[in-house]
C-alpha positions, 0 to 999 in steps of 0.5 A: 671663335674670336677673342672677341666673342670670348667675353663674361656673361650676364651671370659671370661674377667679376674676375671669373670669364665664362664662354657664352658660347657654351652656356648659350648652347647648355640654355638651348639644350636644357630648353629642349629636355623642358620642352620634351619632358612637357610635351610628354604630357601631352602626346595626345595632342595633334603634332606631340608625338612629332615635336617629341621624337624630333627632341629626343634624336638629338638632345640628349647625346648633344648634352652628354657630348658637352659634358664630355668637352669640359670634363677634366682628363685628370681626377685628382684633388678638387676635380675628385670632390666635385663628384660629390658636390655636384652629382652625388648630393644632388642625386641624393637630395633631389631623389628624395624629393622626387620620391616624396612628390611622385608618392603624394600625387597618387604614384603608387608605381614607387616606393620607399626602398632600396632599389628605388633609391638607386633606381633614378626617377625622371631626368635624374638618370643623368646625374648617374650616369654623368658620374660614371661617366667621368670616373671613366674619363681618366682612363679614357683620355689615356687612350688614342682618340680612334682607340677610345672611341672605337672602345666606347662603341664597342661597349655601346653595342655590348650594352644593348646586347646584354639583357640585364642591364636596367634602370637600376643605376641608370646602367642602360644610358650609362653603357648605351650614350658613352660613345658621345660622352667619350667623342666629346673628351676626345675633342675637347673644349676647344672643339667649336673654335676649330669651325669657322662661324659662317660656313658652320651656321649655314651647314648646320642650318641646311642639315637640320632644315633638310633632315630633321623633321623628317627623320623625326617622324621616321622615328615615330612611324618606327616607335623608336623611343626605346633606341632614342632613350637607351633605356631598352635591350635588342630583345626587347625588339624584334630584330636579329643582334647584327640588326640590332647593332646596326640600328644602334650605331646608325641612331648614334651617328645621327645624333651625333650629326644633328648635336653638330648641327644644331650647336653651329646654329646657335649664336656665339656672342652673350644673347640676354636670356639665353646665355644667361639660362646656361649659365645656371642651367643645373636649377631648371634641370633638377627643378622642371621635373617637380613642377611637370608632375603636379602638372600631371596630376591636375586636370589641365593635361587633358584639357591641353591635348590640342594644337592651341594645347601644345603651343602652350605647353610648349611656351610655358616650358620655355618661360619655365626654363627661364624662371627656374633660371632666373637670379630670384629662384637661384637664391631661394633653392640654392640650399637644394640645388647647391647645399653646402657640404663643407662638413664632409671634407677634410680641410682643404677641400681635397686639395693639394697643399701649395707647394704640392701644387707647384710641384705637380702643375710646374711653372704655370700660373696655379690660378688660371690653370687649376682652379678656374678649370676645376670651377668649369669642369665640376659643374658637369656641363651645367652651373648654378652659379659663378665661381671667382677663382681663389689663388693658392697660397 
C-alpha cells in the first residue's frame, strides 16, 4: 500500500490516522454476517440457501484472520484492560439483551440460567471465542510461525475430534476457527502491503469469479453448515476420524484462499460509506441481531420467501448495516455498545507509570508506539469510535 493511500477516514477524529483499508474490509466483511444472518431468515426462498453457503465459506475466518492481524503479541497494561472493556462487558450486556428479547418474542428454547448466560446466542460467539483467542496470542507469537500454525491446526483437528466440546463458552469455534486467528498473528498488520494492488485484485477477482458460487453450492448439496460454522463434532457425521480430519483441513484451506481473495478485491482508498461502516463496524455487529429477531417473529418472513423476497432482505440488510453504522445511532447506544466502565479499574487504567514505560518500551516515541497501537489492537478488528492518542506524562 502507498503512503498515499495511508490516510484518515471519514470517521477518524483529528490526530488519530486510521488505514482505510482495513476498515473498508471490516464494513465489507460485517456486511456479509448482516446479509447471512437475514438471509437465515428466509431460506425458503429460491437462491437462499445458495447466497447463504457462499457467505458462510468464507466470512467468518476472513473476520477471524483480521482480528489476528491487529492483535497485539503483548498483553500487558492498557492491552490486558481492553479485554474487558471491549469483550467482556459487551458479552455480558448485549447477552442480557438477547436473552430478554428472544424470551419476550416466544423463544421458549432459552432461559434464564447459568448455563445460558455462558452459552452465547446468536452472533455473540464471537466475543468469546475472540477473548480466548488473544489470551492465547502471547503464547503464540513466542512460537516459530510454522511451529505456531502447524500447532493451532493440530488443536483445529483435535477440537472437532472431541465430542464434548459445545456452545458452552463457544469452545467448538474457539478450538475449530484458531487455525485463521493464529495465520493471521503470524502475519501481522502489515500483511496486505506485502501484495502488489493490481496483480492481487485481478488474482483475487479471477479466484472468486471461478470458484466460489460453485463451491458454494457444492456446500449446499453436501449440507456442510455443520463444518462452515464449526459448531458440530466429526460424530455428528457419518465419516471415519481420518475423513473427518481431512474435511476439516480442506474447508480450512478454502477459507483461507477465498478471505485472500476477497480481501484483495476490495479498494484500498477511503470510499464514503464503506470505509466509514469499518470504522464503527462493533455497533451493526452487536446491533443486527435485535432487529432480525423481531423480524422473525413478524409476519413479514414468510410473505419474503421469493426471488423479489431475498433481494429485499438482502438490500435491507445492507441499509441496515450502514444505519446501525451510522454517527446518529453511535451516540444514542453507545452507553450499550461502548458503556463507560471507569469504576472497574485502578487509576490509570492498568497502565504503567511514565517512567515504567520508558523504561520498558526504550527510546521510541510512547505516543505512536503505545497508545495508538493499544487503541487499534483493543478494539478486536472492530471500532466503535475513534480514538485520539494520549501522550504520557
Amino acid at each position: 500500500m502507498s503512503h498515499s493511500s495511508h490516510v484518515s477516514s471519514p470517521s477518524t477524529a483529528s490526530g488519530a490516522t486510521r488505514d482505510p483499508y482495513l476498515d473498508n474490509v471490516k464494513g465489507a466483511l460485517i456486511v456479509l454476517v448482516v446479509v447471512g444472518h437475514g438471509v437465515g431468515q428466509v431460506l425458503a426462498a429460491p437462491g437462499a440457501w445458495d447466497v447463504y453457503f457462499t457467505i458462510y465459506l468464507f466470512h467468518m475466518p476472513a473476520f477471524v484472520l483480521l482480528c489476528g492481524m491487529l492483535t497485539a503479541r503483548t498483553l500487558v497494561g492498557r492491552r490486558a484492560s481492553s479485554l474487558i472493556r471491549s469483550l467482556v462487558i459487551p458479552y455480558v450486556v448485549f447477552q442480557l439483551l438477547y436473552l430478554v428479547s428472544f424470551r419476550a418474542l416466544g423463544d421458549d428454547t432459552v432461559e434464564y440460567s447459568a448455563n445460558q448466560l455462558l452459552t452465547p446466542l446468536y452472533q455473540l460467539w464471537f466475543l468469546l471465542s475472540l477473548l480466548a483467542w488473544r489470551l492465547m496470542a502471547p503464547m503464540f507469537a513466542q512460537l516459530r510461525p510454522s511451529v505456531a500454525i502447524g500447532t493451532s491446526l493440530v488443536i483445529s483437528v483435535l477440537g472437532g475430534a472431541a465430542s464434548d466440546l459445545g456452545l458452552l463458552l463457544s469452545l467448538n469455534r474457539t478450538f475449530g476457527m484458531l487455525p485463521f486467528f493464529v495465520i493471521g498473528l503470524c502475519l501481522g498488520r502489515g500483511a496486505p502491503n506485502r501484495v502488489p494492488p493490481r496483480a492481487g485484485k485481478v488474482a483475487g477477482a479471477v479466484v472468486l469469479a471461478v470458484v466460489l458460487v460453485p463451491l458454494g453450492m457444492f456446500a449446499r448439496d453436501q449440507g456442510m453448515i455443520g463444518w462452515l460454522a464449526y459448531i458440530a463434532p466429526y460424530s455428528a457425521f457419518d465419516m471415519a476420524v481420518g475423513e473427518a480430519t481431512l474435511t476439516r483441513l480442506v474447508v480450512i484451506g478454502a477459507g483461507l484462499s477465498l478471505t485472500a481473495a476477497f480481501v484483495a478485491v476490495l479498494p484500498r482508498r477511503a470510499t464514503p460509506v464503506l470505509t466509514a461502516v469499518g470504522a464503527a463496524s462493533m455497533y451493526p455487529f452487536l446491533l443486527h441481531g435485535l432487529v432480525l429477531r423481531v423480524f422473525a417473529a413478524s409476519p413479514l418472513d414468510e410473505r419474503l420467501e421469493s426471488p423479489l423476497g431475498l433481494a429485499i432482505v438482502v438490500g435491507g440488510c445492507v441499509l441496515m448495516t450502514v444505519v446501525l453504522a451510522s454517527r446518529p445511532v453511535r451516540s444514542c447506544l453507545r452507553p450499550f455498545v461502548e458503556p463507560r466502565c471507569d469504576w472497574l479499574f485502578r487509576r490509570g487504567d492498568g497502565r504503567a507509570e511514565p517512567s515504567q514505560a520508558v523504561r520498558a518500551e526504550g527510546p521510541r516515541p510512547l505516543e505512536t508506539t503505545v497508545i495508538q497501537r493499544d487503541s487499534d489492537d483493543a478494539r478486536s478488528g472492530f471500532s466503535g469510535r475513534p480514538h485520539r492518542p494520549r501522550r504520557l506524562r
